[in-house]
FIKESE-883662 format. One record per residue (C-alpha): residue in three letters; chain; z, y negated, x negated. Coordinates in nm, 2 decimals. Example, Ala and Ser with C-alpha at 12.3 -4.5 7.8 and 13.67 -1.06 7.14 Angstrom:
2
res; chain; pz; py; px
ALA; A; 0.78; 0.45; -1.23
SER; A; 0.71; 0.11; -1.37
//
This chain:
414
res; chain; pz; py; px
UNK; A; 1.94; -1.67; -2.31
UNK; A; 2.01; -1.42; -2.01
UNK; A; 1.73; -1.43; -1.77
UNK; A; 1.96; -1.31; -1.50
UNK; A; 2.24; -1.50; -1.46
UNK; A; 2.52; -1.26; -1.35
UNK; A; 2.75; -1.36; -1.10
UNK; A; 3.06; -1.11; -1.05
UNK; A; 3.09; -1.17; -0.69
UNK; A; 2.71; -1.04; -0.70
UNK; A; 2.72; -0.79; -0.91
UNK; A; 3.02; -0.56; -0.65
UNK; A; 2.76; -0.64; -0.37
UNK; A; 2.48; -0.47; -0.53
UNK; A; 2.72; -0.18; -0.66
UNK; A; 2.86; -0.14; -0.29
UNK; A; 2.49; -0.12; -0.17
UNK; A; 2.39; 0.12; -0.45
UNK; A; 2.66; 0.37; -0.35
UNK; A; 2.48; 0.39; -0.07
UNK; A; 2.15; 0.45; -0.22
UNK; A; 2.35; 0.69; -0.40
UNK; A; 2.46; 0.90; -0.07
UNK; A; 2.16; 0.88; 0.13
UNK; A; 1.96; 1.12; -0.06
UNK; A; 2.17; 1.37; -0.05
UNK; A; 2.09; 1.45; 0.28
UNK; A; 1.89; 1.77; 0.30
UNK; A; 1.63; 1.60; 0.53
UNK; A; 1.51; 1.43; 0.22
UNK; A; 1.46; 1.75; 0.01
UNK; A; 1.27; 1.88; 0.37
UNK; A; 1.03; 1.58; 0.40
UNK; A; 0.95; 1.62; 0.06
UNK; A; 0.86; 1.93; 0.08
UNK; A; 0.64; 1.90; 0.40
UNK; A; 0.46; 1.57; 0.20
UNK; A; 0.40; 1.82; -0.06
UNK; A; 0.23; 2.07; 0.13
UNK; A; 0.06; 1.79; 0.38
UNK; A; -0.13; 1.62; 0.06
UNK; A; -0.24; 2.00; 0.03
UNK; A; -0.36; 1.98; 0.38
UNK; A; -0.18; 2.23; 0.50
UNK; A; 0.06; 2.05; 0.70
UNK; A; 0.27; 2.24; 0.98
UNK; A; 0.31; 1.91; 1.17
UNK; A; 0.21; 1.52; 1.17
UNK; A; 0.43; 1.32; 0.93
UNK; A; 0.53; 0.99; 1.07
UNK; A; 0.61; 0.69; 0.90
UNK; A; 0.75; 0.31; 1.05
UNK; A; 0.69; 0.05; 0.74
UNK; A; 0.94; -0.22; 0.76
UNK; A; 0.79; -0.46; 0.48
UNK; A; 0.59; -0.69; 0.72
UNK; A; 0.92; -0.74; 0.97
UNK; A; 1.17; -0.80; 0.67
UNK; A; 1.26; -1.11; 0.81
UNK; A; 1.38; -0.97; 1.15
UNK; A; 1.52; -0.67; 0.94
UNK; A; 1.71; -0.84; 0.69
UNK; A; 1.70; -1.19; 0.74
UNK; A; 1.75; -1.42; 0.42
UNK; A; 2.08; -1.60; 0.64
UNK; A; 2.24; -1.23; 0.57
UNK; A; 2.20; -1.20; 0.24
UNK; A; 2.57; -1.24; 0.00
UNK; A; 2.44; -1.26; -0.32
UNK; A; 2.41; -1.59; -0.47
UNK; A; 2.15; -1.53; -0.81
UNK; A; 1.79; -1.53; -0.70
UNK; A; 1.75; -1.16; -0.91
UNK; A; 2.03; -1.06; -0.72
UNK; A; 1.94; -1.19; -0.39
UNK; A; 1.60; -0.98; -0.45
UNK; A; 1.79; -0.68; -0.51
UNK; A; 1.98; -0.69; -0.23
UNK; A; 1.70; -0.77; 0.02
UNK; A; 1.54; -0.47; -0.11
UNK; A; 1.85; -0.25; -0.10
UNK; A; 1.90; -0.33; 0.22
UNK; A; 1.58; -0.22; 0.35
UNK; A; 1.58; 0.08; 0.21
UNK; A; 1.93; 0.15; 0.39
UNK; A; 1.80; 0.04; 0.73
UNK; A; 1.50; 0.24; 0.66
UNK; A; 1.73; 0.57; 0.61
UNK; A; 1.98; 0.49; 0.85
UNK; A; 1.80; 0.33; 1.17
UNK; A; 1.43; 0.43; 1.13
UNK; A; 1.44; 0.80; 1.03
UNK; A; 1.07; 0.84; 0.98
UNK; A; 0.96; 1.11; 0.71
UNK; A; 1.00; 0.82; 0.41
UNK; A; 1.23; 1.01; 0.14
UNK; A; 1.48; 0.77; -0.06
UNK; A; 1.52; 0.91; -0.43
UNK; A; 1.84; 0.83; -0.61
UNK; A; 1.70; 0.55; -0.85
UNK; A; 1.68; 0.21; -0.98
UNK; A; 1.33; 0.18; -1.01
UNK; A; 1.17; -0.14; -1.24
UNK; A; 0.81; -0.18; -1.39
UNK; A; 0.67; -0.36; -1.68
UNK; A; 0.67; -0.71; -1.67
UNK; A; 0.26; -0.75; -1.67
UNK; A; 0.05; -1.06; -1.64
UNK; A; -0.30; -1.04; -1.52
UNK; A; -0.52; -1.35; -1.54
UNK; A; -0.81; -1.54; -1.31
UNK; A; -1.18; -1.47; -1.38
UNK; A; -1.22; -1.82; -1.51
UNK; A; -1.19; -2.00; -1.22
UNK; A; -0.87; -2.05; -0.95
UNK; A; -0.89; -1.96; -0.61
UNK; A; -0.63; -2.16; -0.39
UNK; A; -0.53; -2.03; -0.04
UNK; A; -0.43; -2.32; 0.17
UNK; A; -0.16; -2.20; 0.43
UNK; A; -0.09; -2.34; 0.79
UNK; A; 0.30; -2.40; 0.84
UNK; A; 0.42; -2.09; 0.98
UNK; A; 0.81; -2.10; 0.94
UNK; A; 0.73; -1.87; 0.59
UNK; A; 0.60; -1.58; 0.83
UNK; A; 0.20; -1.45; 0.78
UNK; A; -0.05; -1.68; 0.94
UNK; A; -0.42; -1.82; 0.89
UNK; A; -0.51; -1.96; 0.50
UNK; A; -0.84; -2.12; 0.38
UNK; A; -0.95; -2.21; 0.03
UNK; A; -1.27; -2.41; -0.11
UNK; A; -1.45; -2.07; -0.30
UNK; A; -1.46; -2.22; -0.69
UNK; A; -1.81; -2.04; -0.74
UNK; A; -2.04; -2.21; -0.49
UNK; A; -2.35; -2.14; -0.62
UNK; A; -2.35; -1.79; -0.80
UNK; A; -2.68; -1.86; -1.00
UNK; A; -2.58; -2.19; -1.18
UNK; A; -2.21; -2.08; -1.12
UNK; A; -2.20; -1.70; -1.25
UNK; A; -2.10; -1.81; -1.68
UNK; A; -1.78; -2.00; -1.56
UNK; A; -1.68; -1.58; -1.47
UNK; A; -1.48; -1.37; -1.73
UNK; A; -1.27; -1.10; -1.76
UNK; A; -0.92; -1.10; -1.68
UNK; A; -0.66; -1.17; -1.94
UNK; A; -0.42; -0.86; -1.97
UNK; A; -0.06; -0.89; -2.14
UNK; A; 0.27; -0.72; -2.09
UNK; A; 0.62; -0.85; -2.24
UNK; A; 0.77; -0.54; -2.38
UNK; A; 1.09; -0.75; -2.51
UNK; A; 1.19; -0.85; -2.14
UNK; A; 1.13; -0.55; -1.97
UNK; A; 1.37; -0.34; -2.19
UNK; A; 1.62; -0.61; -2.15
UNK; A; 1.56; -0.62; -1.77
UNK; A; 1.61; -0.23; -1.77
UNK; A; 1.97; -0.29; -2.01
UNK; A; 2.09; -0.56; -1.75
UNK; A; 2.04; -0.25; -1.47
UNK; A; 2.19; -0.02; -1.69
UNK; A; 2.46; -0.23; -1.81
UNK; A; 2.61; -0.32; -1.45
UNK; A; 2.48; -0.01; -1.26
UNK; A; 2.40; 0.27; -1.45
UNK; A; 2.70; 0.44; -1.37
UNK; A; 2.60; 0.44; -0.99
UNK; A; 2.20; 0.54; -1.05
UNK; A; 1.97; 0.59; -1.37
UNK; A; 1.70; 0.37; -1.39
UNK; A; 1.32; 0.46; -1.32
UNK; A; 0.98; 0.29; -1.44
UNK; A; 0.80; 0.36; -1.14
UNK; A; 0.58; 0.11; -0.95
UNK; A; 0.17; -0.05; -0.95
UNK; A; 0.03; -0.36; -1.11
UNK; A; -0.31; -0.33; -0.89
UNK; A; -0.37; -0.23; -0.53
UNK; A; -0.68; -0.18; -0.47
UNK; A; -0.99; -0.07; -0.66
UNK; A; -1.23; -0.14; -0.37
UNK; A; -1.35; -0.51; -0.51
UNK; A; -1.44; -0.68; -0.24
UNK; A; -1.14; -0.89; -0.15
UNK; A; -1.18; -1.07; -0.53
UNK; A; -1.58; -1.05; -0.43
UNK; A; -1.50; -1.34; -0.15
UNK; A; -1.21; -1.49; -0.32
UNK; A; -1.45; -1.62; -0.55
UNK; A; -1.79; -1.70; -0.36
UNK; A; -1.66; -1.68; 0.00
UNK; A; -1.66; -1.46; 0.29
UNK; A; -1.98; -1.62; 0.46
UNK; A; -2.19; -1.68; 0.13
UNK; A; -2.13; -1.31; 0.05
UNK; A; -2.22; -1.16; 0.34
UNK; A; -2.56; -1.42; 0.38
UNK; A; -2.60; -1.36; -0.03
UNK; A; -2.68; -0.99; 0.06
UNK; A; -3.05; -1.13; 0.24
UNK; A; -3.03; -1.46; 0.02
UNK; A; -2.94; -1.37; -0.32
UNK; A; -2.95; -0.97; -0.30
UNK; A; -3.02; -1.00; -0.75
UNK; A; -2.69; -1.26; -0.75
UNK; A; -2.45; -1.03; -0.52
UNK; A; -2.54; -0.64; -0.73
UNK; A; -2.48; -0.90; -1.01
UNK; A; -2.13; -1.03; -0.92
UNK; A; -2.04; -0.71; -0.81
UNK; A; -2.17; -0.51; -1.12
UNK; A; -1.90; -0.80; -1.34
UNK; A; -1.62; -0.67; -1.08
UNK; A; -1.68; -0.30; -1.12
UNK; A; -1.65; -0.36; -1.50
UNK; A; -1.38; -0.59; -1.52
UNK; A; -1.17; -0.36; -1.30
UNK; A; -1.28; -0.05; -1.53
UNK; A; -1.15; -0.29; -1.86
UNK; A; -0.83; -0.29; -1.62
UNK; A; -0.78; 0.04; -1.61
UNK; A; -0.85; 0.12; -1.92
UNK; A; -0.64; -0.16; -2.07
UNK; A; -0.35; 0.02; -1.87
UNK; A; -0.40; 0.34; -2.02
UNK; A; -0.40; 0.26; -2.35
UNK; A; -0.14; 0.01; -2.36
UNK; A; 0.05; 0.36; -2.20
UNK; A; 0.15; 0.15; -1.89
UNK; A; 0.06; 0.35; -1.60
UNK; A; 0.36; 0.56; -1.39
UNK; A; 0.31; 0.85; -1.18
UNK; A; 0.27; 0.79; -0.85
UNK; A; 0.29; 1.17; -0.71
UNK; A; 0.65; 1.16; -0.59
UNK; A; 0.81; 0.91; -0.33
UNK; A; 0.58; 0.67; -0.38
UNK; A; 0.34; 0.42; -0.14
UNK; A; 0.01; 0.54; -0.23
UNK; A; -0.29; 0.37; -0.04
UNK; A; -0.27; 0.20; 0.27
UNK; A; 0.00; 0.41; 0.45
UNK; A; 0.14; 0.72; 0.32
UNK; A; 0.36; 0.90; 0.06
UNK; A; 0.24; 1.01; -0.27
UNK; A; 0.39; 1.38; -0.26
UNK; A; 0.20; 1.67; -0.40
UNK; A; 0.15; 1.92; -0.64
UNK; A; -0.22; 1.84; -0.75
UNK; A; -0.13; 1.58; -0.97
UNK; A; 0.14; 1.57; -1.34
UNK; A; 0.41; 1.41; -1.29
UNK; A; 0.72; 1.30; -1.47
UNK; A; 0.85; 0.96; -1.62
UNK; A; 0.52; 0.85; -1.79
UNK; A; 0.29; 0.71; -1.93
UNK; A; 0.02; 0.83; -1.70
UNK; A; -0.35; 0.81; -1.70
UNK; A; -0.57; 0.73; -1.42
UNK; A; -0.67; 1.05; -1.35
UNK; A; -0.36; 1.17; -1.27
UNK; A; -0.31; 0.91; -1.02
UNK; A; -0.33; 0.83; -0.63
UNK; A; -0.61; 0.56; -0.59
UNK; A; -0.74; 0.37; -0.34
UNK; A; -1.05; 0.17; -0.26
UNK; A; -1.12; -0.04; 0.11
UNK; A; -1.35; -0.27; 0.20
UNK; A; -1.17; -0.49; 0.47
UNK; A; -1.39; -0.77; 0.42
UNK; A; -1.73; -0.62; 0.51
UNK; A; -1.62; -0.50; 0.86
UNK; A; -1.91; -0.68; 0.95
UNK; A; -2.17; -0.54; 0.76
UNK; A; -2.44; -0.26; 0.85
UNK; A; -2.38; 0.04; 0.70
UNK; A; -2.71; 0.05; 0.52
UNK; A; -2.60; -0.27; 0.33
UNK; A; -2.22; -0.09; 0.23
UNK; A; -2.43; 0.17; 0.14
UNK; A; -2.60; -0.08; -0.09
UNK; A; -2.40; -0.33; -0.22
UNK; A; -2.04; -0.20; -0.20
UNK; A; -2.05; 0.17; -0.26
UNK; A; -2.19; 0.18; -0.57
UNK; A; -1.98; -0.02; -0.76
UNK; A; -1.68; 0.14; -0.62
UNK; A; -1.76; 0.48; -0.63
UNK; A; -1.72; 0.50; -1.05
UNK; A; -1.39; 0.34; -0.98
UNK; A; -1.28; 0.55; -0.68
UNK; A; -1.39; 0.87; -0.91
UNK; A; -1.14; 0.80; -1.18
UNK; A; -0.85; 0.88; -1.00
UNK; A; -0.73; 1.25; -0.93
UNK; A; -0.70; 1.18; -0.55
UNK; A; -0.84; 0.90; -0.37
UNK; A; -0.71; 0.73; -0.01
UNK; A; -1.02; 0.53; 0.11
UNK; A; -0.93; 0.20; 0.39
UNK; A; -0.73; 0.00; 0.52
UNK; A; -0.80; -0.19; 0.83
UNK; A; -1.17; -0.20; 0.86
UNK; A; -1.29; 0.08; 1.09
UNK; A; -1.46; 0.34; 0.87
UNK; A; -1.63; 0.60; 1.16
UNK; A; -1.96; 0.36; 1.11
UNK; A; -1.97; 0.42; 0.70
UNK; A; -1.71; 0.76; 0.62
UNK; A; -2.05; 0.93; 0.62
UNK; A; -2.11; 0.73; 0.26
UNK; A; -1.74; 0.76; 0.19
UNK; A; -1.69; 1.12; 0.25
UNK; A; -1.94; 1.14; -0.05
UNK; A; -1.65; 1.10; -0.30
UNK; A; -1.54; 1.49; -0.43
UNK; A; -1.21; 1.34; -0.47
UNK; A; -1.14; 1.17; -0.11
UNK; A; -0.86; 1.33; 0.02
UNK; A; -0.68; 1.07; 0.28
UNK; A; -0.88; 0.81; 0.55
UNK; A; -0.76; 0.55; 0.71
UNK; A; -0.81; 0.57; 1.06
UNK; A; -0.73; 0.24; 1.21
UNK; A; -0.66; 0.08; 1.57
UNK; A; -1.04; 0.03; 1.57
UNK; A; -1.16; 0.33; 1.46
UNK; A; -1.35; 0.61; 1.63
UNK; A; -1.08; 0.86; 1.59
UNK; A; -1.34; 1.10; 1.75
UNK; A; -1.62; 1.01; 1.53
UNK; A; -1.38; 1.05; 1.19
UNK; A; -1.28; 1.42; 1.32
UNK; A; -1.64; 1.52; 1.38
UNK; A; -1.72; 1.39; 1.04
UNK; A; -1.48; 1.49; 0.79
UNK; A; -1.28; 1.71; 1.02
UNK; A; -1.00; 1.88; 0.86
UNK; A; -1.15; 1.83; 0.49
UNK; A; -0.92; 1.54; 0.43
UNK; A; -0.60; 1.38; 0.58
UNK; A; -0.64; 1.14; 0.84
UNK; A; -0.42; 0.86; 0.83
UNK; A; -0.38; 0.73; 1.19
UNK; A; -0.22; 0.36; 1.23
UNK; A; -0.14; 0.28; 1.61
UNK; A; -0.22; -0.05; 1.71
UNK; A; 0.07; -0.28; 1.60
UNK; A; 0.08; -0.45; 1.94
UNK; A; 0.26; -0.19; 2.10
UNK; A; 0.57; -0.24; 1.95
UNK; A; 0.53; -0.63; 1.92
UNK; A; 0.47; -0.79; 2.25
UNK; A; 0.75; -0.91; 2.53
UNK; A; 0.77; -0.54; 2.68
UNK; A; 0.80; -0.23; 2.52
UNK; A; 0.58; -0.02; 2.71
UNK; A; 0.72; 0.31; 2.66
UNK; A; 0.45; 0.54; 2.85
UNK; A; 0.19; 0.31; 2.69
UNK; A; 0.31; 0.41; 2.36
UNK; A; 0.31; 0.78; 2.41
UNK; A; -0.05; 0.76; 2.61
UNK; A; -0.14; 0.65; 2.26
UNK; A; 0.03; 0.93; 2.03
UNK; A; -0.11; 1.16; 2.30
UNK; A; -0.48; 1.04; 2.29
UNK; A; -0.47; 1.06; 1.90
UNK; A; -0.32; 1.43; 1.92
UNK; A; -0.53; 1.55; 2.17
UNK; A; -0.84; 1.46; 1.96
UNK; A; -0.68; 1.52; 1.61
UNK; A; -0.59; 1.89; 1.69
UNK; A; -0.60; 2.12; 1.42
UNK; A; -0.71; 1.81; 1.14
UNK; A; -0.37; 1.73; 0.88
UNK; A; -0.27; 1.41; 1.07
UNK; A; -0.04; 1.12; 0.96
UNK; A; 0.09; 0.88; 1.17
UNK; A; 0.19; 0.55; 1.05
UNK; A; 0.33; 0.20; 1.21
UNK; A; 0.23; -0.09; 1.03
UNK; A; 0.10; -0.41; 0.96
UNK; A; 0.42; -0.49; 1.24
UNK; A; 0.46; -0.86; 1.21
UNK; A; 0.71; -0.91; 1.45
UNK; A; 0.95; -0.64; 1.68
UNK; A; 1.02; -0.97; 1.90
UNK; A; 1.40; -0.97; 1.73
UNK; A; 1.45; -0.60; 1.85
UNK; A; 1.47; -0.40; 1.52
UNK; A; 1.59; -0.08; 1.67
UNK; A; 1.21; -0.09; 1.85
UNK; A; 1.08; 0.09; 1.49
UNK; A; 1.31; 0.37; 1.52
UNK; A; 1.24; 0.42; 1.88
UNK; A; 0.88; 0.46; 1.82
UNK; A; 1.00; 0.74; 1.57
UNK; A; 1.14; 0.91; 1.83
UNK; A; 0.86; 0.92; 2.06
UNK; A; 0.62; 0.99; 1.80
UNK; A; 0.87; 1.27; 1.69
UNK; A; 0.87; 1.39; 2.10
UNK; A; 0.47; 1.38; 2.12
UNK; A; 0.43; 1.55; 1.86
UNK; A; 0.65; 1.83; 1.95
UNK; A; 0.47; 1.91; 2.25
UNK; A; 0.14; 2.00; 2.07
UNK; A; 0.28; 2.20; 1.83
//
């Protein structure tokens, strides 16, 4: 049985858009921006690298109306090619395209014994608010329902997945395992998936035994993840083009490379702690760090954050001898992180979203922004990176614009 149906009329689409993907690399700016990622992850970057993520404003982007293919694989595909070729073409941030058809294993991770179901508001298919019932509502009587996740790959379909790409494409692009089957190793967001934001947060005074003890099951069911990978020689690189923590490009020369398998040590990691933004930093210190800090030291280099503001805990964080990225988020001290890790690390700067999203585009308000962040991040190896963009209020060109005056700010402090 062919699991992707192949449609001719679908198959000269995605070979028109793969031509593309073919020429775009060739561009000498791609060979340049790899270069400066390489020697940025190095921290010793000559400039701020910039980058606009378009994932979270596909539908504005590349709306589903546009798409020509008719199979669902195919419809994918395109989507995704597309992107990419906007990306190049309209954004121009420092994102490198490689010449590739990348695929992964086809890998099925399992619950911890129970389901958690997210109940979401009608939003016409865009983000929006979600609740869900936690399944473990009292941890003590509640705790034995909890098991390890189930781990299996299917061998047979991704070879045949990587023949169909080679059989109708290969000719354009080689194909490339490439690609992550986890996220995150930073355990809190499954932590309140399964008991609940409020009962986690109150179970740190109430049941202090029951949290280190749900949290101690995490820490070792992610570590039988990781291991599971590695042995099962499932694990790619991820020192090349690719998205490595919450915002940034996996470039450098610190870590092997090549087409695989890898081991976790020779991978970017990343552990965050969204969920406990609300939480003293005595109590991170207590209940959080230390089940992610084993974790977070298995990888070669670590990118710690996300969203939450870390300039109340990075002087836990900066602990880890491998931390070599931050996020510094819209509601984060960026004073505060320089003072405290100062150039030892890479500061990943994400602008407020808003600023590209509302009614107006507020030019000067934009650059006031890029300015305050360079004026205080002077002489620290800086990223700057758009995202978590949910809507450019129908105006894509608005993410290649900030580009440009990110690209003009930053020339005047160089």
């Amino acid at each position: 049985m062919n699991n992707w149906p192949t449609d001719p009329h679908d198959i000269r689409v995605l070979r028109g858009l793969l031509q593309r993907k073919r020429e775009l690399p060739q561009d000498p700016l791609m060979t340049e921006r790899a270069a400066l990622w390489t020697d940025h992850a190095s921290l010793h970057s000559p400039r701020p690298m910039i980058l606009a993520e378009t994932g979270g404003v596909l539908d504005e982007l590349v709306p589903l109306s546009s798409l020509q293919c008719r199979e669902e694989w195919a419809r994918r595909m395109e989507r995704d090619l597309r992107e990419q070729i906007f990306r190049a073409e309209q954004v121009q941030d420092d994102w490198v395209l490689r010449p590739f058809i990348d695929y992964q294993w086809f890998v099925e991770i399992g619950n911890f014994g129970v389901e958690t179901e997210l109940v979401r508001g009608q939003n016409d298919g865009k983000l929006g608010s979600y609740h869900w019932d936690a399944p473990i509502q009292d941890l003590d009587r509640d705790f034995g329902k909890l098991h390890f996740r189930s781990l299996s790959v299917d061998r047979e379909r991704t070879l045949a997945w990587k023949a169909h790409l080679e059989e109708h494409f290969g000719d354009i692009l080689p194909t490339r395992r490439r690609g992550f089957h986890w996220w995150t190793a930073g355990l809190t967001w499954s932590a309140i998936n399964l008991v609940g934001l409020e009962s986690f947060m109150l179970g740190m005074h109430d049941n202090p035994a029951g949290i280190h003890r749900l949290m101690a099951f995490l820490r070792d069911d992610f570590q039988h993840l990781l291991d599971w990978f590695e042995s099962e020689e499932l694990i790619s690189f991820n020192n090349e083009d690719d998205y490595v923590g919450s915002g940034g490009i996996g470039y450098t020369r610190e870590l092997p490379g090549g087409d695989g398998p890898a081991r976790v040590k020779d991978l970017w990691g990343l552990s965050e702690s969204q969920e406990t933004v609300g939480v003293s930093p005595r109590m991170f210190e207590e209940f959080v760090f230390p089940y992610q800090e084993p974790l977070a030291r298995r990888f070669g280099l670590l990118y710690y954050g996300c969203c939450e503001p870390l300039h109340k805990r990075i002087h836990i964080i900066k602990r880890l001898p491998n931390l070599r990225r931050v996020s510094v988020s819209p509601w984060c001290d960026q004073e505060v992180m320089v003072n405290e890790v100062g150039a030892s690390v890479i500061h990943c700067r994400k602008p407020n979203p808003t600023l590209i999203s509302t009614a107006v585009f507020d030019e000067a308000a934009i650059r006031a922004d890029l300015r305050r962040t360079l004026e205080i991040c002077q002489g620290v190896p800086l990223e700057l990176v758009m995202k978590d963009v949910h809507t450019l209020n129908d105006q894509p060109e608005r993410l290649g614009r900030w580009v440009t005056l990110a690209r003009e700010e930053c020339e005047k402090f160089s």
